[in-house]
N, C-alpha and C positions, 0 to 999 in steps of 0.2 A: 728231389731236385726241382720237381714244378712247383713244389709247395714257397723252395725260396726264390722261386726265381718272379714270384707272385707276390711276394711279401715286399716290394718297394713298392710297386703299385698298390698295393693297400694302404701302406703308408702314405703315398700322395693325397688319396682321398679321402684319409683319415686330417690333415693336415690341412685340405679344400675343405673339406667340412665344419671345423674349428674357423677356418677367416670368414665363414659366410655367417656362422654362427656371430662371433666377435661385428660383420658388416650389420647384423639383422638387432645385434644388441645396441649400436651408432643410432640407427633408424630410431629405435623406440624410445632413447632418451631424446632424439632433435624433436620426436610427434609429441614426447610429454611438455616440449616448450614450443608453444607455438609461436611466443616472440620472436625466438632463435631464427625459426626459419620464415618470419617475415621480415626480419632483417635483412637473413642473407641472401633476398631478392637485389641487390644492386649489386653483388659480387659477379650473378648471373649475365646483368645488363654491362658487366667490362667498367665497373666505374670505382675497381679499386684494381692497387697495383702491385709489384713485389716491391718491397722495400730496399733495395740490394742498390740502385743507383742513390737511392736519398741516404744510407747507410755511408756512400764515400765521398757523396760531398759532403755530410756533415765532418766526418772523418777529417777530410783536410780542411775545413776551417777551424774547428779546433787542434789540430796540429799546428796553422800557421797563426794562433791566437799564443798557443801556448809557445810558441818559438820567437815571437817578433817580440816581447818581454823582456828581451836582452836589449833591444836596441838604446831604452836610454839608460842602459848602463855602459856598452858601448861607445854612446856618443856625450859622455861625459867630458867634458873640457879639462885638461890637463897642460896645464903651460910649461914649455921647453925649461923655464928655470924653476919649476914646482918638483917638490921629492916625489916620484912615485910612490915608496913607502907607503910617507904621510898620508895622500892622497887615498891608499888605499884602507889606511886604518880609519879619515876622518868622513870620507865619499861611502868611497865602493864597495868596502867590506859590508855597509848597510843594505847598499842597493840589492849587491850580490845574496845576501841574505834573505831579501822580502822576496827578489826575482825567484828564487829556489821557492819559499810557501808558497807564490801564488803559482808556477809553472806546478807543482803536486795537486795543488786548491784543482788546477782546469782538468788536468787526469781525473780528479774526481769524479768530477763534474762528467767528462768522457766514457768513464767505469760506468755512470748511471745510466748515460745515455746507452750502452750499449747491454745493459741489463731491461732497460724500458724495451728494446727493437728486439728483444728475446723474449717478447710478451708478446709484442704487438707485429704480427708476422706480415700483415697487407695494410695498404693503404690506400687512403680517400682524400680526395682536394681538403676536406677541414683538418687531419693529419700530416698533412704535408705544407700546409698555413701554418698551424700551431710551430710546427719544426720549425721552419722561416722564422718564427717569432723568438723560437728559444735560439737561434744562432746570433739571432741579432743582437739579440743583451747579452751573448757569451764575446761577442768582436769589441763591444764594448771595454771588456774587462782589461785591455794591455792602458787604456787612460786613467782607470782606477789605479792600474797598477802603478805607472807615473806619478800620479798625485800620491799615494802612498809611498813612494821612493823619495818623493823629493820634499815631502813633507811628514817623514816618519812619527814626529811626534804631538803630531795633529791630528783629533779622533777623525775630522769628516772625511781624509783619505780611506780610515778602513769602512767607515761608514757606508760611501759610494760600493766600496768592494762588495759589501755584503748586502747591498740593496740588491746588486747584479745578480750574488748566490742567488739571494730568495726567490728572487723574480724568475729563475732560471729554475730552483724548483718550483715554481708556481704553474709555471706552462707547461713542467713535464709531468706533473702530478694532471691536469687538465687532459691531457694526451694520455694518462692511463684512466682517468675516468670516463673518457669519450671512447676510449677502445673498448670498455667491457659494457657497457651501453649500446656496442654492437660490434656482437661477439664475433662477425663474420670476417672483420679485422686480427681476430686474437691467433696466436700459437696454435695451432689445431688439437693438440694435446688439452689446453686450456677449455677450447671449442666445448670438448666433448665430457669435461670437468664437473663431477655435482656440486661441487664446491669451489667456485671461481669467487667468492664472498673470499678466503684463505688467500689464493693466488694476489687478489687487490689488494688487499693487505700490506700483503711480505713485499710486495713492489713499492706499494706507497710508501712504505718502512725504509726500502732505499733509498728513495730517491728523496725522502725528508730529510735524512738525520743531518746531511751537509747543512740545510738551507737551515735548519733549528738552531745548532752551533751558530751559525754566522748570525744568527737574528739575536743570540746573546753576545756576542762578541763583539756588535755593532753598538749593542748598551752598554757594555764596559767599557766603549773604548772611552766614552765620555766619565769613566770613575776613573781608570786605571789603562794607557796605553799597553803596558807593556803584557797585563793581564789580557788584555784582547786578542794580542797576539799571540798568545799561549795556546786562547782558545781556539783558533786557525789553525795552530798546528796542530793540534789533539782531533782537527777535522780529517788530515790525512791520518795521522795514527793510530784513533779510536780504536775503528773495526780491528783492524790486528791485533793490538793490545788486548781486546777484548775476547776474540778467539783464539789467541796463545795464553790468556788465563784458564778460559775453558778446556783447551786441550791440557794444559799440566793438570788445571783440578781429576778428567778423566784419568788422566796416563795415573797419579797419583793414587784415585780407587779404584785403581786396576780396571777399570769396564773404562769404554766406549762407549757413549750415546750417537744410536745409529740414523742417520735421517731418514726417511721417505727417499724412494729412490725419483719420484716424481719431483721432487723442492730439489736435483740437483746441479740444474742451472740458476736455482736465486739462493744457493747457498751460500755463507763466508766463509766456510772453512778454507786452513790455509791451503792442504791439498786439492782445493776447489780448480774443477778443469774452466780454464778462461776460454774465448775465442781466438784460439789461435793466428785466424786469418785478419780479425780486427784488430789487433797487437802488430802484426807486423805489417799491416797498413797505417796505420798510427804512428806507426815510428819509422817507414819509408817515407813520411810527409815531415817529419822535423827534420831527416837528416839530407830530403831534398831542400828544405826552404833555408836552412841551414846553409847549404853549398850557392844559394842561391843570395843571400844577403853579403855572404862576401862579396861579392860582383858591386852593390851599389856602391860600397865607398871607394870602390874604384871609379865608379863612371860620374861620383860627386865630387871627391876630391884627387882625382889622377889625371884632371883634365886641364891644358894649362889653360891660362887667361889670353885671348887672341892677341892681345893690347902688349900684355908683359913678351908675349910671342917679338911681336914686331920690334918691340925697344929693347930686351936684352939679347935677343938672340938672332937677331937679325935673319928673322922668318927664318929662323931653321927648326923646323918643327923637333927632327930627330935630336938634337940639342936641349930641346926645354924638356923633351919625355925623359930625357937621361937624368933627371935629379927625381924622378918618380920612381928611379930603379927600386930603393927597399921595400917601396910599398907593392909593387909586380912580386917582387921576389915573396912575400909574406904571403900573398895571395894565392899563388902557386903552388907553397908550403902550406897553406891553411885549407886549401880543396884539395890538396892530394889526403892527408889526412882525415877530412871530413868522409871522402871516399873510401879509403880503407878502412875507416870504422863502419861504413855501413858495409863493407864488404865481410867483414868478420862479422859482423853481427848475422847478414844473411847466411853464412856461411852455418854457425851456429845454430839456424830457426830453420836452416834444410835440415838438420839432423832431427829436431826437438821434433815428436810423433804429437805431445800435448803439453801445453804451458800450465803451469799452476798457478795458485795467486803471489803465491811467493816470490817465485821466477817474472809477474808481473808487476809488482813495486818494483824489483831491482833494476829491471827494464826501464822503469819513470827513473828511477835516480838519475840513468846513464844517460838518458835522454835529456836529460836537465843539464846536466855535461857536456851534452855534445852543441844542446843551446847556448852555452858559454865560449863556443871559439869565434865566432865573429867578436867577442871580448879580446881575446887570446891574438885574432889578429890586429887589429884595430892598435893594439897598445905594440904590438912587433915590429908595426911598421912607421910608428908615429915618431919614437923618438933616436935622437941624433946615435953614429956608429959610437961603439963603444963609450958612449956614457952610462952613469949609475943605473939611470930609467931605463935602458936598455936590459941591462942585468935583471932589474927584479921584472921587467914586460915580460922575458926568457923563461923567468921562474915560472911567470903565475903561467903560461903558458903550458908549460910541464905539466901542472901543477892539476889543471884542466884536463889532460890528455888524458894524466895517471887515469884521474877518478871515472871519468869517462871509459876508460877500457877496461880497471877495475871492476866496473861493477859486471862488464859484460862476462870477465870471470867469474865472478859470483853468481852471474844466474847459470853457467856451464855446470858450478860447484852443486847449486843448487840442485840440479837437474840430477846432478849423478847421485843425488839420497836417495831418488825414488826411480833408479833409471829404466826397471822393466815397462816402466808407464809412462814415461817420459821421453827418452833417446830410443833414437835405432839400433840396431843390434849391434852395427859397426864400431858405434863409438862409445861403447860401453866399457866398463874397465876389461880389461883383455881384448875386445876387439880388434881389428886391424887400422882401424881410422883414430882408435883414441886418442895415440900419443902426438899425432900430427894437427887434431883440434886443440889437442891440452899447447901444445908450439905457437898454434896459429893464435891462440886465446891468449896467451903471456908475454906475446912479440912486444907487443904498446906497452902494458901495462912496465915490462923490465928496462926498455931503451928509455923512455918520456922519465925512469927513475933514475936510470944511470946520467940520463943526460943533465936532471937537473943538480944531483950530485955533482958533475965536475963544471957547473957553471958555480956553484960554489968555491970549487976548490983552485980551477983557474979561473978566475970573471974574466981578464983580457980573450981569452978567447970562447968565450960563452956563446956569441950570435955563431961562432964555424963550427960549434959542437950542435947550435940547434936547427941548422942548416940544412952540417952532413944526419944528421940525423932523419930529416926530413925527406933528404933525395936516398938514401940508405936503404931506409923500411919498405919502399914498393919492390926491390930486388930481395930484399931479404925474404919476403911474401913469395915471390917467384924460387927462390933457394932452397926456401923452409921444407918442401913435399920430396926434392933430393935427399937433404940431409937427413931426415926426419927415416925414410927407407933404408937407406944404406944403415943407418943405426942400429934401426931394428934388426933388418938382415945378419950383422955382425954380430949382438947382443943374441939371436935366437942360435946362433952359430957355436957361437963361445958358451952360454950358460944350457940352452937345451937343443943341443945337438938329436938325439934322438926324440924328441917330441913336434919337430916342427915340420912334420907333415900330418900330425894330428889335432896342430894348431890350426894350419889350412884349412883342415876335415872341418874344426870345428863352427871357423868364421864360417864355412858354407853353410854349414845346417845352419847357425843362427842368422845369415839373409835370410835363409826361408821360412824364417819364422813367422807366423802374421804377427800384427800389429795387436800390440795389448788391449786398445779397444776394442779390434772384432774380437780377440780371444776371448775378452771377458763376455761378450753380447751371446 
């Protein structure tokens, strides 16, 4: 009995001895560099900082870069007797197009920077200059994107585009050269690295391969437009493309090639764990600036003209605001909506334990969707009650909602391949939360499809289908955790009566599970 009652205490000290061992092996690699630690005399003097505030403002400026890119397709001019349709086959359908490459092009661009800030852990006034520089040519990009919208078949639109890329990796690639030049800014992992020569590399290897494309695709544009534009897109697609060929090549010779466990935050694999918490800051910044751009074409054009005031409505203010009703009304519909999608989405990202890469493209799609409803409003509210315009505004409206809440099903879908590593125990298939995220996940996606279906089928009443649809879904949300229980309760009632207190049993143990992280650590 004294012998085990002695044996965790040995253990302790076996365990101190081992971190002092591992402290005293730190020591003898920082005295084999003595640049290292004449470097890291200004860390001492407080003259660098955590990078965690420069981390969210970069954060939302690229969010509201990669967000405001709608607007001149929003404020496209469309006259009372112009066909929608047409409009959108001979305008929008292009603008819409380029708006989607380059709102992926700035994700990119965002992916790098947030792989660069998982190198370079502290910060100096010349790192935080360089930053200021790279935001600066990224604010830039929504005028490039203009000139390329409204001049698609003209090289020097893509040209500006892709001056911006380069320039933008040119400062971050500068920013990893300056960090390992003094290492007292790096990852402390890195810090303590015999081989930080590897780590530059595989970094600079990121944060090139965008700016290389564009530096070729800026030379095509002047042989061949539409080949330039090919090459833009094979800038968001490559990587993937290219590690779904290598994982079938693996899966197909049976073996996995296994990485370093140290390369796996600058990995691509697709099961590659992202930043969770920079993902869902990322995209709390499109779906605020988002809710936040519907507001100005109210306060630019809901306001009436003092003059028109006085002469037709003989100073009655409440009179002239009464012909601005559809566009109130549209506005109202279009922030409830913006708001229940990011409520679902957070909704979703409280469950998700770790996002994958996978789960993080589908993310950009949705997001590029959800950048699209100040489009969706903007055309709801412009044109005359029940005309043609109004009908296909209805559609593309829909049309938006779907793919925007679609995808957010697809990264749920996603999620649940790999769920032990992914979701929480609750909402995992049998859990007790599943079937009420699988509900809350499919609400948008099924109403925004039925809705558009019976604006086909009856057009005359198309705007009171996508109205009540609009005042609908926030009660439906508040419905949905009733119905969703009483279901289940009946369904455990009728089909396994004798198991549903061993279902209970079981949700318990699996709260108390840890977290697939620590379990695996």
């Amino acid at each position: 009995m004294d012998n085990e009652n002695n044996r965790p205490g040995e253990e302790d000290v076996d365990i101190l001895e081992h971190h002092v061992d591992e402290d005293m092996e730190k020591i003898e690699i920082t005295a084999r560099r003595p640049f290292l630690r004449t470097l890291a005399l200004p860390e001492l003097g407080g003259n660098t900082q955590s990078a965690h505030r420069l981390l969210a403002y970069s954060d939302a400026i690229l969010s509201i870069v990669a967000t405001i890119m709608i607007l001149p397709i929003a404020h496209t001019e469309i006259r009372p007797d112009q066909e929608l349709q047409e409009s959108l086959h001979q305008q929008l359908a292009r603008k819409i197009a380029v708006y989607l490459m380059s709102f992926l092009i700035v994700t990119v661009a965002w992916a790098a920077h947030v792989r660069l800030f998982q190198v370079i852990d502290h910060l100096d006034d010349t790192v935080s200059l360089l930053n200021l520089a790279c935001m600066m040519t990224i604010t830039f990009l929504p005028y490039t994107f203009s000139l390329m919208a409204s001049f698609p078949e003209m090289p020097f639109g893509i040209l500006f585009f892709c001056v911006c890329v380069i320039a933008i990796g040119l400062i971050q690639a500068l920013m990893v050269l300056y960090g390992f030049n003094n290492p007292y800014l790096l990852n402390h992992q890195i810090q303590m690295s015999e081989n930080q020569l590897f780590y530059r590399e595989h970094i600079l290897k990121i944060i090139a391969r965008g700016p290389i494309m564009c530096f070729f695709a800026g030379l095509l544009a002047f042989l061949s437009v539409p080949l330039a534009y090919t090459v833009l897109v094979l800038v968001i697609f490559l990587p993937h493309l290219l590690k779904l060929i290598k994982w079938v090549k693996e899966r197909s010779r049976g073996s996995v090639e296994e990485q370093p466990r140290s390369l796996d935050l600058f990995s691509f694999h697709l099961n590659e764990p992202l930043s969770k918490e920079r993902l869902e800051g990322f995209s709390d910044g499109v779906y605020a600036i988002v809710a936040t751009l519907l507001i100005l074409d109210i306060c630019e054009n809901s306001v009436p003209d003092p003059t028109k005031v006085k002469e037709k409505t003989n100073n009655s203010l409440l009179e002239a605001l009464s012909e601005f009703g559809p566009a109130f009304l549209a506005y109202f519909g279009s922030f409830v909506t913006v708001g229940l999608l990011w409520f679902v989405h957070h909704s979703l990202f409280l469950c998700v334990t770790k996002s994958t890469r996978l789960m993080g493209l589908l993310n950009t799609f949705s997001l590029a969707f959800v950048g699209g409803l100040p489009l969706a409003y903007q055309l709801t509210s412009e044109f005359n009650v029940k005309s043609r315009n109004e009908l296909k505004a209805i559609q593309v409206s829909c049309f938006i909602i779907f793919f925007a809440s679609i995808f957010q099903f697809a990264i749920w879908t996603a999620a649940l391949f790999e769920e032990r590593e992914t979701l929480h125990p609750s909402v995992r298939y049998g859990g007790k939360e599943h079937a009420f995220m699988f509900a809350k996940l499919s609400l948008y996606p099924c109403v925004s499809l039925v809705t558009f279906f019976l604006t086909c089928f009856l057009s005359k009443f198309s705007a009171a289908f996508f109205h009540l649809m609009q005042i609908i879904v926030p009660f439906a949300f508040l419905a949905l955790r009733i119905l969703v229980a009483v279901t289940m309760v009946i369904i455990q009632k009728i089909t396994w009566p004798s198991r549903s207190g061993d279902v209970v049993l079981q949700d318990e143990q699996d709260a108390e599970l840890p977290s697939p992280s620590l379990a695996d650590d």
